[in-house]
C-alpha positions, 0 to 999 in steps of 0.5 A, a space after each residue: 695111595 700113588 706115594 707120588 702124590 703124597 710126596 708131592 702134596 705132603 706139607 703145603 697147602 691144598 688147592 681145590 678144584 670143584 665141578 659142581 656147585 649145587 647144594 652139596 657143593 656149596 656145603 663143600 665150599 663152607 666147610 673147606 673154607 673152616 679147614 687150615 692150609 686149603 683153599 678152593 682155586 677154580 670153579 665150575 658150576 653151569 647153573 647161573 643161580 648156584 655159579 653166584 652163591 658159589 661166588 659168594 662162599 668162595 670168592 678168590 676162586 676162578 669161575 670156568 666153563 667146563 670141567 677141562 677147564 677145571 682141569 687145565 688150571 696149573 694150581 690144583 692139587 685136587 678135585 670135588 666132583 660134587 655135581 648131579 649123580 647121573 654125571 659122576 662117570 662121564 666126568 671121571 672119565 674125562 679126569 683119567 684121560 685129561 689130568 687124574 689127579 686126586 679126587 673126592 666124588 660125591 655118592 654114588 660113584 654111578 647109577 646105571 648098572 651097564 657101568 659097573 663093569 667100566 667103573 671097576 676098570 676104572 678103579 683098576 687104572 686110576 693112578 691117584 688116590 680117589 675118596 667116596 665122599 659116604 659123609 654118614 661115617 664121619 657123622 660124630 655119633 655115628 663114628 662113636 656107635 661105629 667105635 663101639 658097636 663090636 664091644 657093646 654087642 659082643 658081635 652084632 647079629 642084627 643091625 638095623 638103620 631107620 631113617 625118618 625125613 623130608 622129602 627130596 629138596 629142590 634142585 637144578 633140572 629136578 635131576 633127583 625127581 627122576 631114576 634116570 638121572 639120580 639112579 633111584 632113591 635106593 642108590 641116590 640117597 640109601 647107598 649111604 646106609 649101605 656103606 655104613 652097613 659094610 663098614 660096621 658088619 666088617 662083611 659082604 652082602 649075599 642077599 638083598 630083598 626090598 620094597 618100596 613105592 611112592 606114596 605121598 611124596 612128588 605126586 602133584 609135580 610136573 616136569 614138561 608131561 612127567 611126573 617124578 618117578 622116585 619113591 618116597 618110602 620102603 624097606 631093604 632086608 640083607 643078608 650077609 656072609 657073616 650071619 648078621 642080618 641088616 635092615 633099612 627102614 626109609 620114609 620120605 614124610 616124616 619130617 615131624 621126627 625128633 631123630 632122622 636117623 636112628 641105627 641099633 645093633 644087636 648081639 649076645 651082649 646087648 644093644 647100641 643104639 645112635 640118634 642122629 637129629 636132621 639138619 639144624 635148619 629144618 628145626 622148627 623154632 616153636 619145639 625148643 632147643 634142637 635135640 642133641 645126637 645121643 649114643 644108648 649102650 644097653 648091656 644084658 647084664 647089668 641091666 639098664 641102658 647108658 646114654 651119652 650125649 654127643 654134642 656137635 659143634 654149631 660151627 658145623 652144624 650151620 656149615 651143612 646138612 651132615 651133623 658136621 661130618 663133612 668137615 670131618 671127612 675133608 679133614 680126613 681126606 687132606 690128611 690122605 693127600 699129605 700122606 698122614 693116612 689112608 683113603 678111607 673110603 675107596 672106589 671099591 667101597 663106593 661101587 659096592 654101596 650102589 651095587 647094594 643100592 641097584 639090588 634093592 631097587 631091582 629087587 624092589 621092582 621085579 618083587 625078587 630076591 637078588 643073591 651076590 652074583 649081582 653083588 660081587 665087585 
């Protein structure tokens, strides 16, 4: 991180501008408003529908008609890019050559495999510090699994990610109904578990094979004379230099599940094991009590698993979809700008979570498998 910044920022208040106020904005807008010493300043939102609800949530900030606006307003300290994937590079770059201040940029950083080269001379250049907003690492089961993962294990060997949900949510233009726009459901929404992957291998991805396909999800819709492109269901297998080997289990209809997300590690000592719920508001009411996130360690010897209970705080959980965590992630992202501590998520990790996302997706298609010479950053 540019020293220049954190200078500049260190010890006072935070000022945001936003660029995009869909539902992912709006999170943003509710758990920023829960933060000390932050603020959101300027908005720019082009859909008329979400521009009023990010009204709502953030009622002393301007509303503005382009991100150059955003960006000519004197009284910002940083930037959210929280607008539709397919956006992400144009407006970053019009961020390096406007104004580059700092920024935190919602997954994935790009979506079309021609920017990748671009996106790295990006990263080489920008002289602010940029945070990839992977809001699953920060998810408090998830951080404890993470913490304890290589104790538990004695060294993880095989680590397997499951996610069970509902179907994509409606948004502005259905820019997530199609690959062209959100860059395929292996980039737009998996490149979250591809970081996690990284992050807890402490390793590279060298192989990557996959399948996938629609099967139930989005096949009755229509969009002029389309009909949505994006699966609904798969698997990705990835091997990585270390000798650990990772798997994704996605399906796209199952939102029946008491767990969404369920991720398991395993190596010579034994097992850890996390259960994420879905989002509060999708709780049916006649199930009960929603189910609290559990960490399981299962050691070999003694045998017997330990469950620990991981409670959230309903604050925010009703502040968004992300079991808290993107709270926890703005939290950690003040702290960066004011020079408490490190950008945790770097554009280098950003670009490698969707280079994974692009080798499954191909490899998915072409039925291939895809080697880290499509993978290297």
């Amino acid at each position: 991180m540019s020293l220049g910044f954190a200078r500049k920022i260190m010890g006072k208040h935070i000022s945001y501008g936003i660029i995009g106020c869909g539902m992912m904005g709006q999170e943003h807008l509710r758990n920023i408003a829960l933060l000390p010493d932050t603020s959101v300043t300027v908005i720019f939102e082009p859909d008329e529908a979400m521009r009023t609800i990010a009204a709502s949530l953030a009622p002393a900030a301007a509303l503005v008609g382009s991100v150059r606006d955003v960006l000519a307003h004197p009284d910002i300290d940083c930037v959210l890019i929280a607008s539709p994937n397919h956006v992400h590079s144009a407006q970053l770059r019009e961020i390096a050559a406007t104004r580059p201040l700092p920024l935190i940029v919602e997954k994935p950083l790009f979506i079309d495999p021609t920017e990748a080269e671009a996106m790295r001379d990006f990263a080489a250049r920008y002289p602010a510090p940029v945070w990839v907003a992977m809001e699953y690492r920060y998810m408090p089961p998830v951080a404890k699994f993470i913490a304890e993962a290589e104790a538990a294990t004695g060294g993880i060997r095989m680590l397997t990610i499951r996610e069970h949900r509902y179907p994509f949510l409606d948004k502005v233009g259905a820019w997530n109904r199609f690959e062209r726009t959100s860059g395929g459901t292996f980039v737009e929404k998996c490149c979250h578990f591809f970081d996690l992957m990284r992050l807890i291998l402490k390793s590279e991805p060298v192989r990557v094979m996959a399948s996938a396909g629609q099967a139930v999800n989005h096949l009755d819709e229509r969009y002029g004379n389309e009909t949505p492109d994006i699966w609904d269901n798969g698997y990705v297998i990835i091997d990585f230099a270390s000798s650990a080997r990772a798997m994704l289990e996605l399906c796209m209809f199952a939102e029946g599940s008491r767990y969404q997300e369920e991720i398991s590690a395993v190596g010579a000592a034994g097992k850890i094991e996390c259960l994420v719920p879905g989002p509060t508001r999708f709780w049916p009411p006649e199930a009960g009590d929603p189910p609290t996130p559990l960490v399981v360690v299962s050691p070999r010897q003694p045998g017997g698993p330990r469950v620990v209970e991981i409670p959230v705080d309903p604050t925010l959980l009703a502040a968004g979809d992300h079991n808290g965590s993107t709270f926890y992630q703005h939290q950690r992202f003040c702290a960066a700008l004011r020079g408490e501590g490190p950008v945790e998520v770097t554009l280098e990790d950003g670009w490698r979570a969707v280079a994974m996302g692009i080798a499954a997706q191909r490899s998915a298609r072409a039925g291939v498998v895809v080697t880290d010479a499509a993978l290297k950053y």
